[in-house]
MOPAC internal coordinates of N, CA, C and O (Angstrom, degrees):
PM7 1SCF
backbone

  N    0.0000 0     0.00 0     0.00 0    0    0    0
  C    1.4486 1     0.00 0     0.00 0    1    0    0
  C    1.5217 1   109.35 1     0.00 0    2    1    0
  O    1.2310 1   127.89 1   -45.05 1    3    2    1
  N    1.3918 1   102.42 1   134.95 1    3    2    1
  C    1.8656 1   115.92 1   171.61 1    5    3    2
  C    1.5762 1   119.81 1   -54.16 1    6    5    3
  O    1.2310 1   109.44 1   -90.67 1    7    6    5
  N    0.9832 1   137.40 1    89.33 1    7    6    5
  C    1.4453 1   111.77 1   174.61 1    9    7    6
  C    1.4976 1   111.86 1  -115.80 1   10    9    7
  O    1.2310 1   122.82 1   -48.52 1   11   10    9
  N    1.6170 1   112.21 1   131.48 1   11   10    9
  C    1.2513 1   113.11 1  -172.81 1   13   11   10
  C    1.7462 1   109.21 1   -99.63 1   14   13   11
  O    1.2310 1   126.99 1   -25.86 1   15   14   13
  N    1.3104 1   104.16 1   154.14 1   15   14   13
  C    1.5766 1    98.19 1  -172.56 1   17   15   14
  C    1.9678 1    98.26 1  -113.59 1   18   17   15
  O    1.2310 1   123.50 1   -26.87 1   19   18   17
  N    1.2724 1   110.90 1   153.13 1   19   18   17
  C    1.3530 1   119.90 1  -152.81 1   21   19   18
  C    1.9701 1    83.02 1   -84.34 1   22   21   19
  O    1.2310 1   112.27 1   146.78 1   23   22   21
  N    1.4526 1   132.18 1   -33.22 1   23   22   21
  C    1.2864 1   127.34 1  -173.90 1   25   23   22
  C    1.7160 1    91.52 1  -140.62 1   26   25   23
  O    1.2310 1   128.60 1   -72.85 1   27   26   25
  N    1.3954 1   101.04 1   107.15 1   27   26   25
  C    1.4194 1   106.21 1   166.74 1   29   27   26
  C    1.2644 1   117.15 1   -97.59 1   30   29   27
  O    1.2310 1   113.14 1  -149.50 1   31   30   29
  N    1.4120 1   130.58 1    30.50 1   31   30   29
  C    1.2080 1   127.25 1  -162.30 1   33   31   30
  C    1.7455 1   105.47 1  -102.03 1   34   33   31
  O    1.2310 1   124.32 1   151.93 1   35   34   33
  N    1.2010 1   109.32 1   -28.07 1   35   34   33
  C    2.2076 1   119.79 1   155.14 1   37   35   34
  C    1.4935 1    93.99 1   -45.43 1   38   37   35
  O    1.2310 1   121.99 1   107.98 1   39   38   37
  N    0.9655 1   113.80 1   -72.02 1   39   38   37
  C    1.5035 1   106.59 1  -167.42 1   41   39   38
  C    1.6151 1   121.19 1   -41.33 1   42   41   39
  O    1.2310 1   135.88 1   129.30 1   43   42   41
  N    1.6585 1    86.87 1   -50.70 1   43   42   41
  C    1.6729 1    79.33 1   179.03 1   45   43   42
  C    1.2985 1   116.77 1   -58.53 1   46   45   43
  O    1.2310 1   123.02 1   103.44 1   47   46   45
  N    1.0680 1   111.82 1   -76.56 1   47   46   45
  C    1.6150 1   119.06 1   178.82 1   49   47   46
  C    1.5390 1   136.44 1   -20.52 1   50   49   47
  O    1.2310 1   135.46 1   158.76 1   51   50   49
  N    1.6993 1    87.69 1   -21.24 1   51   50   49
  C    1.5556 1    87.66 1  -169.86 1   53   51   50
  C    1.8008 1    87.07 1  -121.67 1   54   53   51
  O    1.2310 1   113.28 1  -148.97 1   55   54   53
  N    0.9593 1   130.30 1    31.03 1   55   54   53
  C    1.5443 1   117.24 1  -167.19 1   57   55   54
  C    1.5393 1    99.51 1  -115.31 1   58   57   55
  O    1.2310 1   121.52 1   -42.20 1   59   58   57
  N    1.6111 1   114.69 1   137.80 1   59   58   57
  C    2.1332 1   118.64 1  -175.16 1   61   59   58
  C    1.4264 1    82.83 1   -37.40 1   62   61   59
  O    1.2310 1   118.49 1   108.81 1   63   62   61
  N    1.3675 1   120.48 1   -71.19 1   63   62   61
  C    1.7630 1   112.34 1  -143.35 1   65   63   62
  C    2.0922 1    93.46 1  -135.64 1   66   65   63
  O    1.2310 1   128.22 1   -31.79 1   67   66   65
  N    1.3406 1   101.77 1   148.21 1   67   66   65
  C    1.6536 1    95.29 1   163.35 1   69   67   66
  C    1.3732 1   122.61 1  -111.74 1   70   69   67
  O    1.2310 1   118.34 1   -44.82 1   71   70   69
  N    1.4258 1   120.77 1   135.18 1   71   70   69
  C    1.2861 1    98.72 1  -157.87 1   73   71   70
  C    1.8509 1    88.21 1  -118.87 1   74   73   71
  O    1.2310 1   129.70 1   -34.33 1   75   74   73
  N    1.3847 1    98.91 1   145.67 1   75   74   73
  C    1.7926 1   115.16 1   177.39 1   77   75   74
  C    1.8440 1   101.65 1  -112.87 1   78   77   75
  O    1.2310 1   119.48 1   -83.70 1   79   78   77
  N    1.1623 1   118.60 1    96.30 1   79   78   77
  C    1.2589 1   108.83 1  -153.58 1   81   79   78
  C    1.9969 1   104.96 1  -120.97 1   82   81   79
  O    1.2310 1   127.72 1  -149.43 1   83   82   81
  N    1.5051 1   102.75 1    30.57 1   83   82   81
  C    1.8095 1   105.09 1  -172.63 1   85   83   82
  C    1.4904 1   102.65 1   -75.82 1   86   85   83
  O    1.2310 1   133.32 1     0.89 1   87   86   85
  N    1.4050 1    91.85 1  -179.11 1   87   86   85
  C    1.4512 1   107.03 1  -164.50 1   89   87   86
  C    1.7794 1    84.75 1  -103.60 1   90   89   87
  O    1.2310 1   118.95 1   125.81 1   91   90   89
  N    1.3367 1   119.60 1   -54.19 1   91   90   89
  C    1.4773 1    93.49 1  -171.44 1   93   91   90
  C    1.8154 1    95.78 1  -138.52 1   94   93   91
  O    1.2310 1   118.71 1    -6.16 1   95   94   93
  N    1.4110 1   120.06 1   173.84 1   95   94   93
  C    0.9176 1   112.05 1   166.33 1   97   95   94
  C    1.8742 1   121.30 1   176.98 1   98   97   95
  O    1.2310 1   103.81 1   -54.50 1   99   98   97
  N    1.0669 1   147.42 1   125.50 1   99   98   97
  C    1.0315 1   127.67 1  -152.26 1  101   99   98
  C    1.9809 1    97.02 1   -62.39 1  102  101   99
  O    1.2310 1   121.37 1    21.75 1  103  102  101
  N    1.3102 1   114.99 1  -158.25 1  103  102  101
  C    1.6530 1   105.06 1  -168.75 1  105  103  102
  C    1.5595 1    89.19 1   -74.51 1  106  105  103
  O    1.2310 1   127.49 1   -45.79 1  107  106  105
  N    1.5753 1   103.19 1   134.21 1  107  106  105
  C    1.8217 1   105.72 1   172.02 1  109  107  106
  C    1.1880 1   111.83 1  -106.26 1  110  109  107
  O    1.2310 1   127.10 1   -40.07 1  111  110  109
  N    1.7587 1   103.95 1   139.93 1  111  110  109
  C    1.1801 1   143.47 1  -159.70 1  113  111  110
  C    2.0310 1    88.14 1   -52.04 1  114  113  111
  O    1.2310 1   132.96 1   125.71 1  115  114  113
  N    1.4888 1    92.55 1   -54.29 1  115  114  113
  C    1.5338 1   114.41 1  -159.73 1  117  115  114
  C    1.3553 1   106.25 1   -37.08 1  118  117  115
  O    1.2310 1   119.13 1   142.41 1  119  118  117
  N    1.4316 1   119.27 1   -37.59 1  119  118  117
  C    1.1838 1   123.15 1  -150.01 1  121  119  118
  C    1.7754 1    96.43 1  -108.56 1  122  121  119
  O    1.2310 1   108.08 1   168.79 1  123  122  121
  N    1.4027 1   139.87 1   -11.21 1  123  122  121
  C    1.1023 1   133.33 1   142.41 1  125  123  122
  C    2.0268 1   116.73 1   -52.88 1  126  125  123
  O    1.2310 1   124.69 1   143.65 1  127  126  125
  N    0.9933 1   108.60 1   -36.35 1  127  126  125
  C    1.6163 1   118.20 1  -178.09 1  129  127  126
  C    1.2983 1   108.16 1   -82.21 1  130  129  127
  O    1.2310 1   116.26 1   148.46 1  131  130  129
  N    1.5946 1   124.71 1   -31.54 1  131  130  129
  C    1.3573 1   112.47 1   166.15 1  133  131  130
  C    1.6011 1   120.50 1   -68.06 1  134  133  131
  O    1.2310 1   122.32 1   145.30 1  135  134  133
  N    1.3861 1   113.17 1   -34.70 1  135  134  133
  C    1.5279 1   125.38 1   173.53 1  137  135  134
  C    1.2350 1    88.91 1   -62.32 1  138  137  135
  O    1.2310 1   108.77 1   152.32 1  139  138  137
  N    1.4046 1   138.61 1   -27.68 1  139  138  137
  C    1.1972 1   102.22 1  -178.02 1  141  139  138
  C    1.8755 1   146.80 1  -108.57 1  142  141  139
  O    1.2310 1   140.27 1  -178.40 1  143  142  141
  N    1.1419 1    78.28 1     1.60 1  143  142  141
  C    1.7036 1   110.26 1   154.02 1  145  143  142
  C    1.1064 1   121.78 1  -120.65 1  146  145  143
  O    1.2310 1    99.77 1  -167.68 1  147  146  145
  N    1.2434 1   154.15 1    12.32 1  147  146  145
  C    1.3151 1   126.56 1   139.37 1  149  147  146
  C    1.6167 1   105.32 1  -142.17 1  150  149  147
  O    1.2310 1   128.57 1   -25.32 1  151  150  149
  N    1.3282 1   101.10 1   154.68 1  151  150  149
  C    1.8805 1    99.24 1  -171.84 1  153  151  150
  C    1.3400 1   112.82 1   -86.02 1  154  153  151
  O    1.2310 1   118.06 1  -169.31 1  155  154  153
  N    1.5911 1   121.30 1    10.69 1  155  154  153
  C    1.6054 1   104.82 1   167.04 1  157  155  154
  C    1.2843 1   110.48 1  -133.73 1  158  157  155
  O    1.2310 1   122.14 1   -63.54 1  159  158  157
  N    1.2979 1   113.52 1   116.46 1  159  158  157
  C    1.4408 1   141.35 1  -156.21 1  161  159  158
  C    1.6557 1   115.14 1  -105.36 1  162  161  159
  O    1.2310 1   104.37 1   -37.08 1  163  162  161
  N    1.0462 1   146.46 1   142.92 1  163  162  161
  C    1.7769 1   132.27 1   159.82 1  165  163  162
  C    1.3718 1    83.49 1  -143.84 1  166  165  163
  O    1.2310 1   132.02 1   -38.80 1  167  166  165
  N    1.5938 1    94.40 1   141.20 1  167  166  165
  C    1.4014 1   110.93 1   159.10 1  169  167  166
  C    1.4470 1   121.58 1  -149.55 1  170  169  167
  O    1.2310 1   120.92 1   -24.02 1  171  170  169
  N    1.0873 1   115.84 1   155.98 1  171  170  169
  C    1.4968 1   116.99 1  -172.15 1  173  171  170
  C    1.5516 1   105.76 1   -85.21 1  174  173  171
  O    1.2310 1   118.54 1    -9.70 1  175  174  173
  N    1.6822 1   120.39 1   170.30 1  175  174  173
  C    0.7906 1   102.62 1  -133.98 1  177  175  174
  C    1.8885 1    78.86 1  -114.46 1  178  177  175
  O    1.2310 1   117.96 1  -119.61 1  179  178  177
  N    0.8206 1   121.49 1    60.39 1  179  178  177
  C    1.7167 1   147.48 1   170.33 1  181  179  178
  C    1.4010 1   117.00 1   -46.69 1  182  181  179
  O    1.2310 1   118.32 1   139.16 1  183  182  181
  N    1.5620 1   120.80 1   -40.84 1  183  182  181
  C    1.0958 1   125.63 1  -158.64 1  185  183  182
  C    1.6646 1   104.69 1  -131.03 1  186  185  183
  O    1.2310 1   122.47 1   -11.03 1  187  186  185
  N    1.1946 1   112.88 1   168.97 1  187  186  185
  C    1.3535 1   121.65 1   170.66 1  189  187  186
  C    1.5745 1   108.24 1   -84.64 1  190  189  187
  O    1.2310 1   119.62 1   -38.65 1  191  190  189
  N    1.3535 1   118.32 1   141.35 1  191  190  189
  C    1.4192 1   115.62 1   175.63 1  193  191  190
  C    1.6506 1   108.47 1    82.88 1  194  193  191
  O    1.2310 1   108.87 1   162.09 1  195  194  193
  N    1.1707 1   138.45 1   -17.91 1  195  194  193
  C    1.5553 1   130.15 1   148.40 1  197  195  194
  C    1.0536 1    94.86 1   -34.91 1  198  197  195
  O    1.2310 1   110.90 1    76.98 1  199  198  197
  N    1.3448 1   134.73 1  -103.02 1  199  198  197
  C    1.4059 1   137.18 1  -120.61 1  201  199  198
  C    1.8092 1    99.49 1   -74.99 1  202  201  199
  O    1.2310 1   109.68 1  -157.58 1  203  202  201
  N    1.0134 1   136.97 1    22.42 1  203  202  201
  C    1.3950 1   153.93 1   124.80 1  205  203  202
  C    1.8934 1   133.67 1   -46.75 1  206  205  203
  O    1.2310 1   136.62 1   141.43 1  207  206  205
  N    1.0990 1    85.43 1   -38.57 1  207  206  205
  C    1.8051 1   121.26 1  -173.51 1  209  207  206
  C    1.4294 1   104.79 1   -46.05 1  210  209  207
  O    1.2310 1   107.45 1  -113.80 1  211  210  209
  N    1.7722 1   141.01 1    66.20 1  211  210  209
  C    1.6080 1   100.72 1   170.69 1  213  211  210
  C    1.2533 1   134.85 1   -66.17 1  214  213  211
  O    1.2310 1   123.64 1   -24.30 1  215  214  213
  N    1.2525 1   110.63 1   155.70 1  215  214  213
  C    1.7725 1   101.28 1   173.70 1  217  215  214
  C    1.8162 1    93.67 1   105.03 1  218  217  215
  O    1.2310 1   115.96 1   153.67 1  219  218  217
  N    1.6363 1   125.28 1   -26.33 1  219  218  217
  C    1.3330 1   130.69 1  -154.81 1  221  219  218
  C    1.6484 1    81.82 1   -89.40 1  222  221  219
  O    1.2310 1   120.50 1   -23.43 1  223  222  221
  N    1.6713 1   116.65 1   156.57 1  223  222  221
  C    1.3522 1   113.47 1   161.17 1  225  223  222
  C    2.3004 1    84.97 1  -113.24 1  226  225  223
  O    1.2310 1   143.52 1   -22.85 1  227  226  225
  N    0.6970 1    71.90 1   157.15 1  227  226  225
  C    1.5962 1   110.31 1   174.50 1  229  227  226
  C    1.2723 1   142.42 1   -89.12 1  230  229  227
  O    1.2310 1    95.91 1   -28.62 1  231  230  229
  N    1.5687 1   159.97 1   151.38 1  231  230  229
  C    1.0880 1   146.37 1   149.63 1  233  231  230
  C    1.3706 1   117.72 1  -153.56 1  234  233  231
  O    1.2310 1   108.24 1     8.42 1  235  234  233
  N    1.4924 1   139.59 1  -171.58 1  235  234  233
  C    1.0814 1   124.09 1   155.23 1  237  235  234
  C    1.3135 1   112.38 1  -108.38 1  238  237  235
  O    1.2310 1   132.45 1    -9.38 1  239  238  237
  N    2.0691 1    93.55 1   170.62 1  239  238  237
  C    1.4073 1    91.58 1  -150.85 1  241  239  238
  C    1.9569 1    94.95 1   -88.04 1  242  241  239
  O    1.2310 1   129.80 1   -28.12 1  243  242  241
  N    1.6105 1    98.70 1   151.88 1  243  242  241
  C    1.4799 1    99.17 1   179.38 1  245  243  242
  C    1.3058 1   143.81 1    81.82 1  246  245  243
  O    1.2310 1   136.97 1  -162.15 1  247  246  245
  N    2.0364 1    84.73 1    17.85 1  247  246  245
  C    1.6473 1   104.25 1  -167.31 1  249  247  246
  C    1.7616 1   105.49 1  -149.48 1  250  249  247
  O    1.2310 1   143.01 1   -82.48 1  251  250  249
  N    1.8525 1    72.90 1    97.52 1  251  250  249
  C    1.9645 1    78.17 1  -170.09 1  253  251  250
  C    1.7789 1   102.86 1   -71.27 1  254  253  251
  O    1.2310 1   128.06 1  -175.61 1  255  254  253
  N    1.0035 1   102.08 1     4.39 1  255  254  253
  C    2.1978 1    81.85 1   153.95 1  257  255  254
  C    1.7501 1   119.20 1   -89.63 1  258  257  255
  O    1.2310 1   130.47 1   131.48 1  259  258  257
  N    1.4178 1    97.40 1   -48.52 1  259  258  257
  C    1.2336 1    85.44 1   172.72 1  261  259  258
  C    1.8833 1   129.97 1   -72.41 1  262  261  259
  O    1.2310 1   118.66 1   172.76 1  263  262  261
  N    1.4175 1   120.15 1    -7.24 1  263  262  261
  C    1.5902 1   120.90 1   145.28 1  265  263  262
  C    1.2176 1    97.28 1   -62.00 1  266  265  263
  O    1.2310 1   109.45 1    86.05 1  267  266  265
  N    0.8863 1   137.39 1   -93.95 1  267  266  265
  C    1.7523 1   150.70 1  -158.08 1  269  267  266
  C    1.3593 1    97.91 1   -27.99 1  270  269  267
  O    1.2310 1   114.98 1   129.59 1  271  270  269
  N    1.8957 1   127.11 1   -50.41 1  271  270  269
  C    1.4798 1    98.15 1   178.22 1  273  271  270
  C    1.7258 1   115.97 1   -77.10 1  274  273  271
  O    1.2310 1   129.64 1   149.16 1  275  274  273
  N    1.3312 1    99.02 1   -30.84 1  275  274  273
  C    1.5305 1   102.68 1  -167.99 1  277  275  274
  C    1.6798 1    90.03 1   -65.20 1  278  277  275
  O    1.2310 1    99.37 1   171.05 1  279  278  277
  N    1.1782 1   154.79 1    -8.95 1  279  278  277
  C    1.2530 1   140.81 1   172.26 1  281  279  278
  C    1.7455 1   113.57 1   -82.19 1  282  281  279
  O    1.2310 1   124.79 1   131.64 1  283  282  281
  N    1.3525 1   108.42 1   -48.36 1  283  282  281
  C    1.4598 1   135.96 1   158.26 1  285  283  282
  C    1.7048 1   107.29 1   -28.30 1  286  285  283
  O    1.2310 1   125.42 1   115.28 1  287  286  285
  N    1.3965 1   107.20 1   -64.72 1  287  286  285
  C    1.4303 1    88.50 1  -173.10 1  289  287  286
  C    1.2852 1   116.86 1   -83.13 1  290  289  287
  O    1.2310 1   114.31 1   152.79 1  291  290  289
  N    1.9178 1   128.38 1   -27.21 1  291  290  289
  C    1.3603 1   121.60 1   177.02 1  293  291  290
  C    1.2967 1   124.71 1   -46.76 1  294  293  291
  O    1.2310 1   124.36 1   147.62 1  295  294  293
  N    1.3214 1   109.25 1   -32.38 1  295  294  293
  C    1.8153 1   109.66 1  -167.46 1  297  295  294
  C    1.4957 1   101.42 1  -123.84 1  298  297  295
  O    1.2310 1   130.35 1  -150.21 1  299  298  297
  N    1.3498 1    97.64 1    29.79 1  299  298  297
  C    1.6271 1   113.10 1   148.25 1  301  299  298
  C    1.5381 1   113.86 1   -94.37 1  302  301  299
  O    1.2310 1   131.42 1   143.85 1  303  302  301
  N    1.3292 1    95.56 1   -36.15 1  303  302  301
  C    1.7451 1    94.14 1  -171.09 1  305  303  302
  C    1.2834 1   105.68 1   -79.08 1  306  305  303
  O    1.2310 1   126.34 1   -42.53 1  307  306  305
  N    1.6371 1   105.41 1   137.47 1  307  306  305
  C    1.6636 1   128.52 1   178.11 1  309  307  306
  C    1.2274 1   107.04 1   -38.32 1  310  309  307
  O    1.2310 1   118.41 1   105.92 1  311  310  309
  N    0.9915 1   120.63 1   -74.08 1  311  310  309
  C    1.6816 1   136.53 1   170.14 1  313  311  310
  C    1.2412 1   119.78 1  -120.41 1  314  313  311
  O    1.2310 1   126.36 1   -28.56 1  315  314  313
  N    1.9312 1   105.37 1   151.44 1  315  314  313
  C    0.9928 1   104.11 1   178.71 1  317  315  314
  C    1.8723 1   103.02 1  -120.35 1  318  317  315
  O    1.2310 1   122.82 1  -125.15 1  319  318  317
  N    0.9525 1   112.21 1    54.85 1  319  318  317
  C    1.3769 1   110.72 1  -170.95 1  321  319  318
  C    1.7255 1   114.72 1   -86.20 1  322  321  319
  O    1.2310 1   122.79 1   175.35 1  323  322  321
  N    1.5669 1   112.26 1    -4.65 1  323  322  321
  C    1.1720 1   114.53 1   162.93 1  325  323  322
  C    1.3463 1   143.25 1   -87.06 1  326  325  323
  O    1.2310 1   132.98 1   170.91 1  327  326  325
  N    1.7743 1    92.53 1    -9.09 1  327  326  325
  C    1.2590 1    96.29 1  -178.65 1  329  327  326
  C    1.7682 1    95.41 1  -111.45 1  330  329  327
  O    1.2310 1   121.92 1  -156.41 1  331  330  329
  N    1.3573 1   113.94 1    23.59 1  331  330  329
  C    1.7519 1   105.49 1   161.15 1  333  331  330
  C    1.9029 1    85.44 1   -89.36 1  334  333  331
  O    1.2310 1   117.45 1   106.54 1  335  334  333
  N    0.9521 1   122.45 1   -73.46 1  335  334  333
  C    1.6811 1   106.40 1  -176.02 1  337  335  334
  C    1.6770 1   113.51 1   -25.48 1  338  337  335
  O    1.2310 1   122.92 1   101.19 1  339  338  337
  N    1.2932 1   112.00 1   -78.81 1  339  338  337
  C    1.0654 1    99.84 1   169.15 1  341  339  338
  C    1.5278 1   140.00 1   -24.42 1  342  341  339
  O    1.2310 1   113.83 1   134.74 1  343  342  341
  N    1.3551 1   129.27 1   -45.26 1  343  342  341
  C    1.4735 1   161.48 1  -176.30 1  345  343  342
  C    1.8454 1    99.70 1   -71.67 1  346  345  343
  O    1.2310 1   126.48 1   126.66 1  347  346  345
  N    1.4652 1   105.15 1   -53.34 1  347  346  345
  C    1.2133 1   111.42 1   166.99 1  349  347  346
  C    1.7010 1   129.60 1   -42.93 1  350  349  347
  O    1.2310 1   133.68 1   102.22 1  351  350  349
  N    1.3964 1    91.15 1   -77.78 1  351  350  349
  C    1.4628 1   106.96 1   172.16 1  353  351  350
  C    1.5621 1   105.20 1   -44.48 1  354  353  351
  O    1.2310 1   108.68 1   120.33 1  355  354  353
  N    1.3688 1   138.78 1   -59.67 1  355  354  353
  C    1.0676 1   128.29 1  -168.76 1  357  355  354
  C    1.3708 1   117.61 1   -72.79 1  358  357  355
  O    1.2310 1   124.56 1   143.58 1  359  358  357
  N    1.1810 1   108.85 1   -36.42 1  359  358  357
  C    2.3884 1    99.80 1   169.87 1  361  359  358
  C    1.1926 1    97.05 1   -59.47 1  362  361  359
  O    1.2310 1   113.19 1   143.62 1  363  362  361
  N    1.1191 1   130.49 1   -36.38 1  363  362  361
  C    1.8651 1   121.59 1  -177.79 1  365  363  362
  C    1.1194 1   110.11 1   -64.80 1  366  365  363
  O    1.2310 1   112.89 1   143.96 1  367  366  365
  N    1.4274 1   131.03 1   -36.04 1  367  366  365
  C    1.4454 1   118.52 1   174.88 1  369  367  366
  C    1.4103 1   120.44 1   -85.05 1  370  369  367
  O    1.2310 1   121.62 1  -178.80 1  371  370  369
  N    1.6498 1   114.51 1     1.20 1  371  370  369
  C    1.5715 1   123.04 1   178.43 1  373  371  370
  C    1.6826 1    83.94 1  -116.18 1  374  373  371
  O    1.2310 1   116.86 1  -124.24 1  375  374  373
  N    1.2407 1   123.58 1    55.76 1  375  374  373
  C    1.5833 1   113.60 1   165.82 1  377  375  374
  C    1.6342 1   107.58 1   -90.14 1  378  377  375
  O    1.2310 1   126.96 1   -17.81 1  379  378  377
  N    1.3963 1   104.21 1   162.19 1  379  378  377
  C    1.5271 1    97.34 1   168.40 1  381  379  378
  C    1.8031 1   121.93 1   -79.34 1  382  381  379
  O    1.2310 1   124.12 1  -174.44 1  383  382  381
  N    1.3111 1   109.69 1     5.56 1  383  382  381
  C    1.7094 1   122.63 1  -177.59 1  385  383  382
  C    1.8240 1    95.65 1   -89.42 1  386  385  383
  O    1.2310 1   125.18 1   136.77 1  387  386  385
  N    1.8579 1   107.66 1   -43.23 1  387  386  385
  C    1.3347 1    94.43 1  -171.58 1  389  387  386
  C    1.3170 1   109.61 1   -79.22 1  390  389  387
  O    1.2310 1   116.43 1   157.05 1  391  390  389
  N    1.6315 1   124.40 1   -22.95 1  391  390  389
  C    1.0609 1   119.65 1  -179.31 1  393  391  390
  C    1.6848 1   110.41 1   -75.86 1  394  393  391
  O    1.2310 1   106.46 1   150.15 1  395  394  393
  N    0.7858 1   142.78 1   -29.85 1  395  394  393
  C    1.8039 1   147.91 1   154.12 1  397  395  394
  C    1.3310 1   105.64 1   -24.62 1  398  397  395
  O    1.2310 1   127.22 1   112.68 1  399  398  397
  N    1.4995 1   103.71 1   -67.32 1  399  398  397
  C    1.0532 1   111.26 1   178.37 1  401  399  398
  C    1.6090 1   142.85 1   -72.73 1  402  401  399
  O    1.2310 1   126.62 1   154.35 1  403  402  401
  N    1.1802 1   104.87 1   -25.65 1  403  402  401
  C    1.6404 1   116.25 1   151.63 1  405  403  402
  C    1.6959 1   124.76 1   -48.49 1  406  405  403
  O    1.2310 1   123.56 1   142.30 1  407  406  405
  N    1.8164 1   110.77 1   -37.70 1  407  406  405
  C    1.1579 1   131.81 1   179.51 1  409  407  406
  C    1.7190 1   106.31 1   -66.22 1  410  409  407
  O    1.2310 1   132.71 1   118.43 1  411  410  409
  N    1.5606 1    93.06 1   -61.57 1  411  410  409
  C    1.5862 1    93.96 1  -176.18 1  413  411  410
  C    1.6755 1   114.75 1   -50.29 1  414  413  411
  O    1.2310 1   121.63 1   156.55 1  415  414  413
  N    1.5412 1   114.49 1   -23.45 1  415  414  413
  C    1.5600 1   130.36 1  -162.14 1  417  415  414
  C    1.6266 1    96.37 1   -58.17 1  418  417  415
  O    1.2310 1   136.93 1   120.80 1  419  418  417
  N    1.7970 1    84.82 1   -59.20 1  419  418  417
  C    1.5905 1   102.03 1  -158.06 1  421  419  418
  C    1.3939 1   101.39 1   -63.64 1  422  421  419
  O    1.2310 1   118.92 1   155.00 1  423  422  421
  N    1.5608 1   119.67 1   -25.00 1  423  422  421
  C    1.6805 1    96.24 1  -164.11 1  425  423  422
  C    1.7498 1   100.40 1  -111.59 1  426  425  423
  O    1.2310 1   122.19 1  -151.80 1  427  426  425
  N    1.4080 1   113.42 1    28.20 1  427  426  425
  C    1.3751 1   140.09 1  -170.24 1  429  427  426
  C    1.5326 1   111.59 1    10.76 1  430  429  427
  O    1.2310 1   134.07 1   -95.83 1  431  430  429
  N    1.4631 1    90.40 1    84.17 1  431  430  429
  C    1.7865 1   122.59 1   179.05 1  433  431  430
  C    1.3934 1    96.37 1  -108.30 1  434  433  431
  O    1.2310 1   120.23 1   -57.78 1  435  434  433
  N    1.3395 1   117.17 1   122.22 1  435  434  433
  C    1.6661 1   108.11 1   174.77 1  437  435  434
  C    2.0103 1   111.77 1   -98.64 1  438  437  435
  O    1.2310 1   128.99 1   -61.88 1  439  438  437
  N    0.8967 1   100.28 1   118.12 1  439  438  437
  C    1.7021 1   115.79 1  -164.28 1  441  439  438
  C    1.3854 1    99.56 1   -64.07 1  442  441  439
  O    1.2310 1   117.14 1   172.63 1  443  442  441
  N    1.3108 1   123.05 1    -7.37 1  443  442  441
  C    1.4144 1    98.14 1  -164.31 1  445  443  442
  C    1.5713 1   107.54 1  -126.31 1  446  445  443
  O    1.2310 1   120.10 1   180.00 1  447  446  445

């Protein structure tokens, strides 16, 4: 049985690894919020711009070996304290200040 939780964000945070595991999807929200509570992440490769991700482990989509290894090696590694930097740096560049500002770029509004 499905059960959805009204704030899944405990879960993330406190879970070994989070896994984003769809078959397709435009870029998901889900998988910015998992980067952002906990530093070991897998996701399939669903969207455009995943396989960009450092710090992200990876797989393809629809191939429980390749989850199974990409799960295999995350919570193999001792630590993952490099890919919270990593994880970092990149929500900062998907902020809603840089995205404002990308908008104003393109339609060349000077903000200041």
């Amino acid at each position: 049985m499905w059960v959805t939780k009204k704030n899944p964000f405990p879960y993330f945070k406190h879970a070994a690894a989070c896994v984003l595991c769809s078959l397709h999807e435009g870029f998901p929200n889900t998988l910015l919020q998992m980067m952002a509570l906990n530093n070991v992440v897998v996701s399939t490769l669903c969207a455009d711009g995943i396989e960009v991700i450092k710090g992200l482990f990876t797989c393809k989509i629809n191939d429980v070996e390749s989850l199974s290894t990409a799960l295999e090696g995350c919570i193999s590694l001792p630590t993952q304290s490099n890919s919270r930097a990593l994880f970092d740096e990149y929500l900062q560049q998907r902020s809603f200040e840089n995205f404002m500002r990308q908008i104003c770029e393109a339609l060349e509004i000077d903000v200041h």
